[in-house]
ZAMARGU-4260 file (C-alpha; in steps of 0.2 Angstrom, whole numbers, plus 5000, padded with zeros to 4 digits):
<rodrens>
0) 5009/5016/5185 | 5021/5000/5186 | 5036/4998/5191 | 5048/4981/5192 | 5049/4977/5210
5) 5065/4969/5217 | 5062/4951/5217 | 5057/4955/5197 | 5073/4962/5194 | 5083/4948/5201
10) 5072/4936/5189 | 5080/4947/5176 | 5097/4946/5179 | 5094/4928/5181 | 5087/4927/5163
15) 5099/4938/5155 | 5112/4925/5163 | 5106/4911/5155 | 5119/4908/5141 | 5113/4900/5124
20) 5098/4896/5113 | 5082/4891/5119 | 5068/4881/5115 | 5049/4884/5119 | 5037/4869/5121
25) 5037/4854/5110 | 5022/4857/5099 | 5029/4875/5094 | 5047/4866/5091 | 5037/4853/5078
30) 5027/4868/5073 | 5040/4879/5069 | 5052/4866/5062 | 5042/4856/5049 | 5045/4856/5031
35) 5038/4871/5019 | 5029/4860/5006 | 5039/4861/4990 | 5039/4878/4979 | 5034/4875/4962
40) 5039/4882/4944 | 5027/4879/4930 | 5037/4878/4912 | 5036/4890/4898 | 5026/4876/4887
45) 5015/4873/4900 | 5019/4854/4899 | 5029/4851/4917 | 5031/4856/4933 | 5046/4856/4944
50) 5042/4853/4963 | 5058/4861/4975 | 5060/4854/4990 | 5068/4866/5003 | 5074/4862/5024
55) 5064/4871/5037 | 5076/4881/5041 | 5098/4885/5041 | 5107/4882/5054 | 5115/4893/5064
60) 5134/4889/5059 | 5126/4893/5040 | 5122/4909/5045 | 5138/4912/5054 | 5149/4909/5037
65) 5159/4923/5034 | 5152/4936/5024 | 5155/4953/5016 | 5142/4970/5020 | 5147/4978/5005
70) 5136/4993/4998 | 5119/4986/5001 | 5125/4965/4998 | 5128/4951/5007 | 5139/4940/5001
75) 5148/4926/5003 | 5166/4928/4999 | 5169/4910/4998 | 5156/4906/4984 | 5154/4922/4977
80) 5135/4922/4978 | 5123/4928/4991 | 5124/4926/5008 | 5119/4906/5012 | 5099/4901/5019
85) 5090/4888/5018 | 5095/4875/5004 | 5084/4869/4991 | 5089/4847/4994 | 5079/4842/4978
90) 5070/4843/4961 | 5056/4832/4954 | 5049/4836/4937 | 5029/4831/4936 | 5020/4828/4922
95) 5005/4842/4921 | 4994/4828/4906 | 4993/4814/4919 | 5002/4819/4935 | 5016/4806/4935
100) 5033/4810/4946 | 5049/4808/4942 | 5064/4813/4953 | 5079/4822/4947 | 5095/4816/4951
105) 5107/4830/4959 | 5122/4831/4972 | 5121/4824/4989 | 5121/4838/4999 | 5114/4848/4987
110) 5111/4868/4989 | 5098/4870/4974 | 5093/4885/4966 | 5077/4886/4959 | 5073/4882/4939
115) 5078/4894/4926 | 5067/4887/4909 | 5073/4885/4892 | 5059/4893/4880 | 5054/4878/4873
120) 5052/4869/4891 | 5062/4854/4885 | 5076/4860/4900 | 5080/4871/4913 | 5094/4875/4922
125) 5100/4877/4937 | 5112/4882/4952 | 5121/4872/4965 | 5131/4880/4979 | 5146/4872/4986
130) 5157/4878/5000 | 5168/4887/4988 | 5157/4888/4971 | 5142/4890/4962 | 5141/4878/4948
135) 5130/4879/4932 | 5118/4861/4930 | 5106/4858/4915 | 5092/4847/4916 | 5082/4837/4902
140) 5064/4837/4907 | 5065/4821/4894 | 5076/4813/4903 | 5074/4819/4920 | 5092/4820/4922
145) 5104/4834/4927 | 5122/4836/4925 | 5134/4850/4927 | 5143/4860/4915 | 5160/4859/4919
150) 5171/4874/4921 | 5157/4887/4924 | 5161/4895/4942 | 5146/4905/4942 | 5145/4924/4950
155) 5128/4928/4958 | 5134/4943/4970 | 5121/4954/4960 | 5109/4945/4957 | 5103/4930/4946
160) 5117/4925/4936 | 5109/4912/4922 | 5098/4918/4907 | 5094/4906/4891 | 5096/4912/4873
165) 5079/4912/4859 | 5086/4899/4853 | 5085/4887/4868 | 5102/4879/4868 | 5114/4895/4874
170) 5115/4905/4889 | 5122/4920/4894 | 5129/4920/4912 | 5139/4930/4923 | 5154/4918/4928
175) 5168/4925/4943 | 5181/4936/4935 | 5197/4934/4944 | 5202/4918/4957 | 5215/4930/4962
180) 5217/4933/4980 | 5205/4948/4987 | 5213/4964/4991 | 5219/4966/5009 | 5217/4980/5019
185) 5233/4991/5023 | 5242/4988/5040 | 5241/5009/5042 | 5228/5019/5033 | 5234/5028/5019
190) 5224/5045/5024 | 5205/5051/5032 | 5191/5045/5024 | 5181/5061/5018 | 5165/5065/5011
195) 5158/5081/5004 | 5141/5089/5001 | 5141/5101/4986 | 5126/5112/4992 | 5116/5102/4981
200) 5100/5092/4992 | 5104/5074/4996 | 5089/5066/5004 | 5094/5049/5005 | 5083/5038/5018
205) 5094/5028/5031 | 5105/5014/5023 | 5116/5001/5029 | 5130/4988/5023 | 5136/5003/5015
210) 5155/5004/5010 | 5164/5013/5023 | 5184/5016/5017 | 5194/5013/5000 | 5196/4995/5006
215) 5178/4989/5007 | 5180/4999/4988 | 5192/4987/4983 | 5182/4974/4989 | 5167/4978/4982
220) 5177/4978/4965 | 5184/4961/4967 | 5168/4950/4971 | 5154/4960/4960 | 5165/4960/4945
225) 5161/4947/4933 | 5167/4940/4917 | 5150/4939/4905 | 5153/4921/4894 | 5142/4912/4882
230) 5138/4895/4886 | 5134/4881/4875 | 5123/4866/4882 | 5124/4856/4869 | 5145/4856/4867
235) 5148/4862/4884 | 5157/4877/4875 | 5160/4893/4886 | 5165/4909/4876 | 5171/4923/4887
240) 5159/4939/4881 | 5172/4956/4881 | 5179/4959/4896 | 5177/4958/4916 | 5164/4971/4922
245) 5154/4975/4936 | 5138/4970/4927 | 5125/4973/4938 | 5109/4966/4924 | 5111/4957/4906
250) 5094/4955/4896 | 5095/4945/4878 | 5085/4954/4863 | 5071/4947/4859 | 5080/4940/4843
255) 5096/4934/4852 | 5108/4945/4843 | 5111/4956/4856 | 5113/4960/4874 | 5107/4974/4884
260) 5120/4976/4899 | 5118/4986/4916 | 5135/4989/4921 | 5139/4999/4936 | 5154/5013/4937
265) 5164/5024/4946 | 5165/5031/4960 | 5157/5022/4970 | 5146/5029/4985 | 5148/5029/5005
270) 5129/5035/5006 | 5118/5025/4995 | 5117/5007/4989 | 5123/4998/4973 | 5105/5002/4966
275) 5111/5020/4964 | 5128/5018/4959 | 5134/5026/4942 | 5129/5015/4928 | 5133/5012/4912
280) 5118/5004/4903 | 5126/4997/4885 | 5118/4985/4870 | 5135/4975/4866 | 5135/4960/4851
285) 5140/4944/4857 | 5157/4943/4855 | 5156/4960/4868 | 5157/4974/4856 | 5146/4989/4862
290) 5135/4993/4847 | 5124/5007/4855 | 5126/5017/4871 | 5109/5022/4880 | 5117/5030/4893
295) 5129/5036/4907 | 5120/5035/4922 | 5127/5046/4936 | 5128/5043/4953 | 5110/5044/4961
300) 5113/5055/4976 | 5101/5068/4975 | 5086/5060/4970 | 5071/5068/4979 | 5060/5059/4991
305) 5049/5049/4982 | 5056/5053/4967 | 5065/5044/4950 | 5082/5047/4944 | 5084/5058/4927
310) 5089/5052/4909 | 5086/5036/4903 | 5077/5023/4918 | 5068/5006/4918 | 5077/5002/4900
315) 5071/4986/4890 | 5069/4977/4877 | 5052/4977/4866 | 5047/4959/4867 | 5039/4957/4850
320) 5052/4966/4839 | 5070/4960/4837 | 5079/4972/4845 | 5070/4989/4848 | 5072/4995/4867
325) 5061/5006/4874 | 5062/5018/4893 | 5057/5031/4902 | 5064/5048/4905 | 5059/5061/4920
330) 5048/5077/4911 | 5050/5085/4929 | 5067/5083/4935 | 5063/5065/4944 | 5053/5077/4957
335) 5035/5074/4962 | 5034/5090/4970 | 5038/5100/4954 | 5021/5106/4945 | 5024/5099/4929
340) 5008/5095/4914 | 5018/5076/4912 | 5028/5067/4923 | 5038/5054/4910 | 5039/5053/4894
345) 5045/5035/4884 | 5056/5035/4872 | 5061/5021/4858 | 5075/5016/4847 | 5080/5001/4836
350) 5096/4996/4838 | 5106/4996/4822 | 5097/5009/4813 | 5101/5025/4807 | 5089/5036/4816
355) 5089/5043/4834 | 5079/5036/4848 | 5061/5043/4847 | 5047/5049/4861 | 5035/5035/4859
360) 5023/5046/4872 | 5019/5056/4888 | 5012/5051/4903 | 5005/5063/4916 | 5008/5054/4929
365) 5024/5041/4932 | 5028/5025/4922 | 5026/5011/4932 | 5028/4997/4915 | 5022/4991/4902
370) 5016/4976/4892 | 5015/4970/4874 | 5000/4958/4864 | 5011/4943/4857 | 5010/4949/4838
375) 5014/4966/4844 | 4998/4974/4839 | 4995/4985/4853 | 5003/4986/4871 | 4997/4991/4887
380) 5005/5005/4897 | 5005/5011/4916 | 5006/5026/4925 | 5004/5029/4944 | 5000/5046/4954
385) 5008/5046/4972 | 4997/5059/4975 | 4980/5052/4973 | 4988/5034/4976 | 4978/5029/4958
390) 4985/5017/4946 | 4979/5019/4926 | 4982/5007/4912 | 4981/5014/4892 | 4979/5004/4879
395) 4993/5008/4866 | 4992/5007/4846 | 5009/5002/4835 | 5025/5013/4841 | 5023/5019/4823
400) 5006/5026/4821 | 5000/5039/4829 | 4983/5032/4835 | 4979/5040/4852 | 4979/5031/4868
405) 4964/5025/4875 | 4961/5025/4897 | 4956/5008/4901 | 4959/5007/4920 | 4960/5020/4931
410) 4957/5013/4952 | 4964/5019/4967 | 4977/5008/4972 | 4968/5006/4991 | 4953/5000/4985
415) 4955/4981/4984 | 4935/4979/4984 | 4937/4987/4967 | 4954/4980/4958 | 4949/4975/4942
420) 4963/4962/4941 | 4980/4963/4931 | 4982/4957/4915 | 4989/4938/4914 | 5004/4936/4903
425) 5015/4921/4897 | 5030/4915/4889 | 5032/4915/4871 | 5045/4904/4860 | 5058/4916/4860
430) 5057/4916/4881 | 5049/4934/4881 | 5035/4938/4893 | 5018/4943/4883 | 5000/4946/4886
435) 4986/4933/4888 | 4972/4936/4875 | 4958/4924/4871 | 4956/4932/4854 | 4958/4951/4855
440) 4951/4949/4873 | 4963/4950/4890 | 4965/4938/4902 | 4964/4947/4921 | 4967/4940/4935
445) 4961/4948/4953 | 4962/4944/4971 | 4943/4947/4971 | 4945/4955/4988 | 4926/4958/4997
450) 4918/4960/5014 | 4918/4940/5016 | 4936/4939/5010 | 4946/4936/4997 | 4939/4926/4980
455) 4952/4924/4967 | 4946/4929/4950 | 4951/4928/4930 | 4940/4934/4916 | 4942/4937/4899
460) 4938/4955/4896 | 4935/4960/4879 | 4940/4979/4881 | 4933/4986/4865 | 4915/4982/4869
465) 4919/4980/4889 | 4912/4965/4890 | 4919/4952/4904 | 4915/4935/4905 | 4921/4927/4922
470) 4932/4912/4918 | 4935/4906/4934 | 4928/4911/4953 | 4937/4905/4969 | 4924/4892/4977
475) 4914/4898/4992 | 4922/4891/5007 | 4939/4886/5000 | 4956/4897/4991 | 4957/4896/4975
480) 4970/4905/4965 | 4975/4904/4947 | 4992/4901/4946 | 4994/4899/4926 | 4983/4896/4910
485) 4988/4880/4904 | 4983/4883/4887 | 4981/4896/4873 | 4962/4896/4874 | 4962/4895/4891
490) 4954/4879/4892 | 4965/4873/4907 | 4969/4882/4922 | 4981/4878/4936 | 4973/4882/4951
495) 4982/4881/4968 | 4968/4877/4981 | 4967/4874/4999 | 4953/4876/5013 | 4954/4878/5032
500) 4953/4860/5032 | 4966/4855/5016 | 4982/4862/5016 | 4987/4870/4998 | 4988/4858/4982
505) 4989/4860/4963 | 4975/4854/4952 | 4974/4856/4934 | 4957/4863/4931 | 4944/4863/4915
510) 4932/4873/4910 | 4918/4860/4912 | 4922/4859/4931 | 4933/4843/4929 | 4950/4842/4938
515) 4964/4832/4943 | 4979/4833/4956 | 4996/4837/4952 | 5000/4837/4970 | 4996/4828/4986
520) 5006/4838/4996 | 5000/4834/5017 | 5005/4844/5034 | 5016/4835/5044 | 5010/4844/5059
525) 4990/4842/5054 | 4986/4834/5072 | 4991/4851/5079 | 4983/4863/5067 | 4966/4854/5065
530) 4962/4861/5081 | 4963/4880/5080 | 4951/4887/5073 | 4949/4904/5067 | 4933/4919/5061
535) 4935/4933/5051 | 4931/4947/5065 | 4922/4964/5058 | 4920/4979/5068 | 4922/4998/5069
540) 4933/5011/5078 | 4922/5025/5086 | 4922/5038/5073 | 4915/5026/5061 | 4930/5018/5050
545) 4927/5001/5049 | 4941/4987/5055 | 4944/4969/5053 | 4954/4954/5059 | 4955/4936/5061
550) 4953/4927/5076 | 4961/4910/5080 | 4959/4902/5097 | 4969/4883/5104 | 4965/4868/5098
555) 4950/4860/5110 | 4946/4877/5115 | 4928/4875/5121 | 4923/4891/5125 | 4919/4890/5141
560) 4934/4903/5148 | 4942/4920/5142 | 4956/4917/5135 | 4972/4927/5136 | 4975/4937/5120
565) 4988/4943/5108 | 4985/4955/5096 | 4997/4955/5080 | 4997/4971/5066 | 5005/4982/5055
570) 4998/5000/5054 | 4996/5004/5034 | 4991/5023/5027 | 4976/5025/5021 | 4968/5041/5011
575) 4950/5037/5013 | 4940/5029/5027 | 4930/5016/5017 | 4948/5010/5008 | 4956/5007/5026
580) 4938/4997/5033 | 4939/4981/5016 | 4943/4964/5023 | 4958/4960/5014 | 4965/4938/5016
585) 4954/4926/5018 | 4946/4914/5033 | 4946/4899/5021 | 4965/4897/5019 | 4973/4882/5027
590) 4981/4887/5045 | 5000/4886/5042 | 5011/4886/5059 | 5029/4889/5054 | 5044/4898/5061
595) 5041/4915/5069 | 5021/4914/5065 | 5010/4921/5080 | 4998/4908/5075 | 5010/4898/5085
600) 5004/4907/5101 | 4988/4897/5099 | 4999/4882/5105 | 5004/4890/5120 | 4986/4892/5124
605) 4983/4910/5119 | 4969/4917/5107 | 4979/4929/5093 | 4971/4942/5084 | 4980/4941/5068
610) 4980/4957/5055 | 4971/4967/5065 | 4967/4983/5055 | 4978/4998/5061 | 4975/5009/5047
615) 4980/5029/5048 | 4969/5039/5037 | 4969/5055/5031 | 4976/5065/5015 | 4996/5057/5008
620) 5002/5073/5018 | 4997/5074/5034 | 4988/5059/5039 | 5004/5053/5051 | 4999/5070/5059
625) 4986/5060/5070 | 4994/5044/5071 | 4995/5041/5090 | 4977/5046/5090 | 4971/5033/5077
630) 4983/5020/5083 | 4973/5018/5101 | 4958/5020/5091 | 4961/5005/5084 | 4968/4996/5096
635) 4953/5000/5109 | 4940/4994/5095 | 4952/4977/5094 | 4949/4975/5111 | 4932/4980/5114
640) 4929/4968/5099 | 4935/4953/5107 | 4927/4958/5124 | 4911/4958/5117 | 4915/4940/5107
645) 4917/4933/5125 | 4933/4924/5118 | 4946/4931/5126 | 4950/4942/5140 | 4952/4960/5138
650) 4962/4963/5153 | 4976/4949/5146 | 4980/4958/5131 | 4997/4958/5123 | 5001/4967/5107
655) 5015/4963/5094 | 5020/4968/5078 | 5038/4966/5067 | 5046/4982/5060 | 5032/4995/5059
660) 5023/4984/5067 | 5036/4984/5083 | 5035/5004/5081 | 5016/5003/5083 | 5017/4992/5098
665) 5031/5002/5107 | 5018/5019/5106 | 5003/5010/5110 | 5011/5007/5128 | 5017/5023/5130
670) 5001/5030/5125 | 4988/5020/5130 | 4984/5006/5144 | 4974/4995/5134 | 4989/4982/5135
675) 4997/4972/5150 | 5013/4969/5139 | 5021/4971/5123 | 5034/4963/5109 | 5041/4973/5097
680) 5053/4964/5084 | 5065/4973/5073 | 5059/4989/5075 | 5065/5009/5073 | 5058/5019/5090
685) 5067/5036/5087 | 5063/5046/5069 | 5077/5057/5070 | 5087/5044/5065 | 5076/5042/5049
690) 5077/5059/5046 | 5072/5061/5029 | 5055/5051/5030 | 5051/5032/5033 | 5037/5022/5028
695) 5023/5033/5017 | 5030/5049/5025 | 5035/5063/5015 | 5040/5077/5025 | 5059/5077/5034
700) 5063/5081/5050 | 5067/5099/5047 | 5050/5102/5038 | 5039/5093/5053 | 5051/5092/5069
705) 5034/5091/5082 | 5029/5075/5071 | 5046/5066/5072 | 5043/5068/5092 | 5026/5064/5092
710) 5028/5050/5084 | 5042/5042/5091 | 5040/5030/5107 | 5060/5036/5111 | 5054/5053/5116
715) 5040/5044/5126 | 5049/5033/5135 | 5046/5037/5152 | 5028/5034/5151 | 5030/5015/5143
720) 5024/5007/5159 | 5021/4990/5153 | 5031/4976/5151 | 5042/4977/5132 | 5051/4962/5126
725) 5063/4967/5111 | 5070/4958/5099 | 5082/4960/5085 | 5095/4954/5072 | 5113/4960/5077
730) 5116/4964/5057 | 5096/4970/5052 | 5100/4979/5035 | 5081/4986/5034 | 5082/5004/5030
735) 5079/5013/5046 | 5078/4999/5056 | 5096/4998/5063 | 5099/4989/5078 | 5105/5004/5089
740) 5087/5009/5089 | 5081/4994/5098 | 5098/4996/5110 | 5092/5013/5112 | 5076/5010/5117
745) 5077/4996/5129 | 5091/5010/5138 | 5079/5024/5139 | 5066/5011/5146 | 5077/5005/5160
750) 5085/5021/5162 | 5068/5029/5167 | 5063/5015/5177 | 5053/5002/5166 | 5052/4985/5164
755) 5062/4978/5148 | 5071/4963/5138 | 5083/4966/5125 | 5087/4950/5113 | 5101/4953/5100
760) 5101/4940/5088 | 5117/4936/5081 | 5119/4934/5061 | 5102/4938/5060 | 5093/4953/5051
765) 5077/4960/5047 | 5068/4943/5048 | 5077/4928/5058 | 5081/4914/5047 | 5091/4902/5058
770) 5082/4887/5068 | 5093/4891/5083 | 5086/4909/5082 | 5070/4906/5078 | 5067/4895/5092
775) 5075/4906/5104 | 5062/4918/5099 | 5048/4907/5100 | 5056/4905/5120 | 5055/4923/5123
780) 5040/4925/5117 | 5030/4911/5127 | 5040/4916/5143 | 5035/4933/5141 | 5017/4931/5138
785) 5015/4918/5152 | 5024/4929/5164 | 5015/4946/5162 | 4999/4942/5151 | 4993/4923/5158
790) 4989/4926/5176 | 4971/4932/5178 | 4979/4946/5190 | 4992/4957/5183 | 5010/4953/5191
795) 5012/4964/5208 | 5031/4966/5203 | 5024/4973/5186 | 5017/4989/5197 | 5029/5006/5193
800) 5028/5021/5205 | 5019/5010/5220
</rodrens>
């Protein structure tokens, strides 16, 4: 057993003295600080690319703006947008025929928001946040210049706020209703909040932000409600569109004449987020007049487990007709435990005529989307069973015949050795997302997932005679993925590639094998990744299932020594043995050291173990029944593994993990010695405060108390007698993961005698953002490893019980 000695717990106090942020070494400083390479956007025409360029990371007074938790959001009352990150500093269009560069000229100080692409390609527009706006630019790919419509205050609190019209020139955006002062709260409350259950079940999972009194209502109310207005690029028009609302979604018809409108009601909820809010979901003209009601959405409540809402759901418009919507409707109440022969049913109408909406046709299992060929000829539709964790794809005649559907897929969806692919789609000229075909054949495009790693693919599959002919393999030794097909025949491909030597560019690729770059993007850190070098690592747990992991060791490591270890994972649920053994990633991708990465351990002279399999298998049901068993069955055959490797040392291993992750490492040192220490980041510890499931479980606390204390390292606090170091956002809004659990935890740890660090990270969540924070954590981490992993001989002030 170990114990903290005296001397330890002066250390300590000493360190939880220490005010402010710090820093680890240098190298992981320049490592965690260097600039993401630009992001990319590929144009609807398949003519230009836009190149962002984004800092590192926000600052930590960024994070600290003012902000509002307010039903699920957070925003920034100042700008009435999201919460502020990282800014995006510039734009630079490229030319995809011959690779020329050309900068776009925007703000100093800009806070860019990413392109949003006319049909045609011939502009895009985009945001830029001020400290007290968000304004509305357009560019002219032409031109390559920018400038900003004037008198558009755009309002991005739920969500996106910019779509273009068919016709290339107008968009519809949601602009902020009222500059009007927000509501203040009342010097005395008026009355008790109250809430009341109407013996009806309500097994909501753990939320947070959640509104908390008529106030936070009324707040709510001011920021998310927007004024919907028509604006013209060419005139610099703006026509308001009816009046304010809280317009959660606005999707064009296909044809422009209409707009489908998701537009949230009363009352508002103190249980659930804006995602299950009453909704009105509308198609209004455009002059704001509502031409056809789908429906009144009421508040979402009671929607079972794993289940869907009832009446109409995942509304939208059919992309190759003018204006004929299509959704789904729950045939079992929303319920997956109710026995019923189907589970959805899709239902179409064409706005404007004089019959009612139709049933298109029934699913057995639940709708999970669907896709349309460009001239409309046939679509593709989806179901998924929870169950059996399948996924199917039909191919679908006319809407108006009556030709039956015909089964073209049908996979698990844990099998990644056999994913056929998904089909490609692309953007047609009215700015409506439609399938790839060569022909009457499909483009699909797959990870290509197999026991040497992952192999990007895209074939053209001719599904009437099931015929595939490969278009484009991943090269062996490199990572090559299709990131769109630059012309209709498929002639061109834009293919991002990298290798464990080249970090990731864009090439336009021919079918004869000629390419060219688009992009010469280099690593500014390259002098400290080309040393660490990495092997895909496959072994087996004893009762057979077979594991995997990639192991990265320090730059010059010779091999000569054991190394001390760090072991990173994420348990994921598995129903069959052979799915949970495949290799999924690949060891031929560029090694990327940024922010919180373990890969930056390497720097600090460790060997880490990255995605090491933790897999829990067993029927959807009851597999989590024997997760503590499997998770040290995994975790010794990660170990034994690396023993027998001769890399690193066995006995000067640390596990880690983030969120599940951080659950997984807390109950491997309470149940199980395998580890000298351990960091948990962002984690939940005790499931009754989840109550009604988390992750893949299904069963609440009621139904399966002995699981919920089996599983959680709270209730097993007294026998983690390793060294844990915590971490966590002081505002995580994770479901489940709320702070107090890792507050909790580190009490019960101290409280019965173990040895622990709690870091609370201010305005941080889930993930840490900030560059203050983020290397902060770094610090901890490195401090803690060297302290109770490094040594060759565990620390004597680690010992518990003498």
């Amino acid at each position: 057993m170990l114990r903290c000695s005296a001397a330890a717990l002066i250390l300590l106090s000493t360190l939880s003295a220490q005010g402010g942020y710090k820093t680890p070494p240098k190298p992981l400083v320049d490592a965690a600080t260097a600039p993401p390479s630009p992001s990319v956007s590929v144009s609807p025409d398949r003519a230009s690319l836009v190149l962002v360029e984004q800092e590192s990371m926000p600052s930590i007074a960024t994070m600290a703006r003012p902000i509002l938790r307010l039903a699920g959001r957070r925003i920034d009352p100042a700008t009435h947008g999201p919460q502020r990150g990282a800014r995006g500093t510039s734009l630079t269009l490229v030319s995809i025929a011959d690779g020329t560069q050309r900068p776009v000229r925007v703000p100093g100080d800009a806070d860019l928001g990413r392109p949003i692409w006319a049909a045609d390609g011939l502009r895009f527009a985009f945001t830029n946040t001020t400290n007290d706006a968000i304004q509305l630019w357009i560019c002219d790919v032409e031109t390559a210049t920018a400038r900003q419509i004037p008198n558009v205050a755009l309002n991005s609190t739920l969500g996106t706020p910019v779509l273009w019209l068919p016709d290339h020139r107008r968009l519809v955006c949601r602009t902020v209703a009222s500059k009007a002062a927000p509501p203040e709260p009342t010097r005395a409350p008026t009355g008790p909040n109250v809430q009341e259950s109407s013996g009806h079940e309500a097994p909501v999972r753990t939320y947070q932000d959640l509104l908390q009194d008529p106030h936070d209502e009324a707040l709510f109310a001011h920021y998310m409600t927007s004024q919907l207005v028509l604006v013209d690029a060419d005139e610099d028009n703006v026509q308001p569109i009816g009046a304010p609302a809280l317009v959660s979604s606005v999707r064009p018809s296909p044809d422009g004449t209409h707009l489908l409108v998701n537009a949230i009601q009363r009352p508002f909820s103190y249980m659930v987020s804006t995602w299950s809010f009453p909704r009105r979901i509308a198609v209004l003209d455009l002059r704001g007049n509502e031409v056809f009601r789908v429906a009144d959405v009421p508040l979402a409540e009671n929607v079972p487990i794993g289940g869907v809402m009832t009446g109409p759901r995942s509304v939208q418009w059919i992309p190759t007709e003018d204006h004929t919507l299509v959704w789904a409707e729950a045939l079992d109440g929303g319920d997956p435990r109710a026995e019923a022969p189907h589970r959805d049913r899709l239902v179409t109408h064409e706005v404007g005529a004089s019959v009612e909406p139709g049933e298109w046709t029934r699913l057995q299992h639940r709708f999970s989307g669907a896709r349309w060929s460009a001239d409309g000829s046939f679509s593709l539709v989806a179901d998924y069973d929870r169950d059996d964790r399948r996924a199917r794809t039909f191919w679908m005649g006319p809407r108006q015949t009556d030709v039956a559907p015909r089964l073209l897929i049908d996979v698990s969806t844990q099998d990644a050795y056999g994913d056929p692919g998904m089909p490609l789609t692309r953007t047609d000229a009215r700015g409506q997302s439609v399938l790839h075909t060569v022909g009457d054949a499909l483009m699909m495009s797959g990870r290509g997932a197999s026991p040497e790693g992952d192999r990007p693919f895209v074939d053209i599959w001719d599904f009437n005679g099931d015929e595939k002919t490969r278009r484009f393999h991943c090269a062996q030794g490199a990572y090559e993925q299709v990131v769109a097909v630059l012309d209709d025949d498929a002639e061109e491909l834009l293919v991002r590639r990298e290798s464990p030597t080249e970090p990731a560019n864009y090439f336009a690729v021919r079918r004869d094998g000629g390419s060219r770059a688009l992009t010469r993007f280099t690593d500014p850190i390259a002098q400290l990744t080309a040393g660490v070098n990495k092997q895909l690592l496959k072994y087996e747990r004893a009762d057979g299932v077979p594991l995997s992991g990639t192991l990265y060791t320090p730059p010059g490591y010779d091999g000569s020594t054991r190394l001390p270890l760090l072991v990173w994972a994420y348990p994921r649920e598995f129903t069959r043995a052979g799915d949970a053994g495949q290799v999924r990633g690949s060891p031929h991708r560029y090694t990327r050291l940024a922010k919180t990465s373990p890969l930056l351990l390497t720097l600090a002279g460790y060997a880490v173990l990255d995605g090491a399999s933790m897999p829990i298998v067993g029927p959807t049901k009851t597999a989590n029944d024997t997760f503590v068993e499997q998770l040290v069955g995994n975790a010794k055959a990660a170990i034994d593994a690396v023993a027998e490797l001769g890399i690193a040392d066995p006995q000067r291993a640390a596990i880690a993990g983030h969120s599940y992750g951080a659950f997984m490492t807390a109950n491997l040192l309470a149940h199980s010695d395998l580890f000298r220490a351990g960091i948990a980041r962002s984690g939940a510890y005790n499931r009754t405060l989840t109550p009604f499931g988390f992750q893949s479980e299904e069963r609440t606390y009621w139904e399966a108390p002995e699981l919920y204390f089996a599983m959680s390292p709270f209730m097993h606090a007294q026998k983690v007698d390793e060294p844990l170091l915590m971490i966590h956002g002081e505002v995580d809004n994770n479901s489940g993961t709320f702070p107090i659990q890792s507050q909790r935890m580190y009490h019960a740890i101290k409280g019965n005698g173990g040895t622990a660090r709690l870091v609370m990270l201010p305005h941080e969540s889930h993930g840490y953002r900030a560059k203050e924070s983020v290397l902060h954590v770094l610090a901890e981490t490195v401090a803690w490893l060297d302290r109770w992993v490094k040594a060759p001989v565990a620390p004597a002030s680690a010992q518990r019980g003498g």
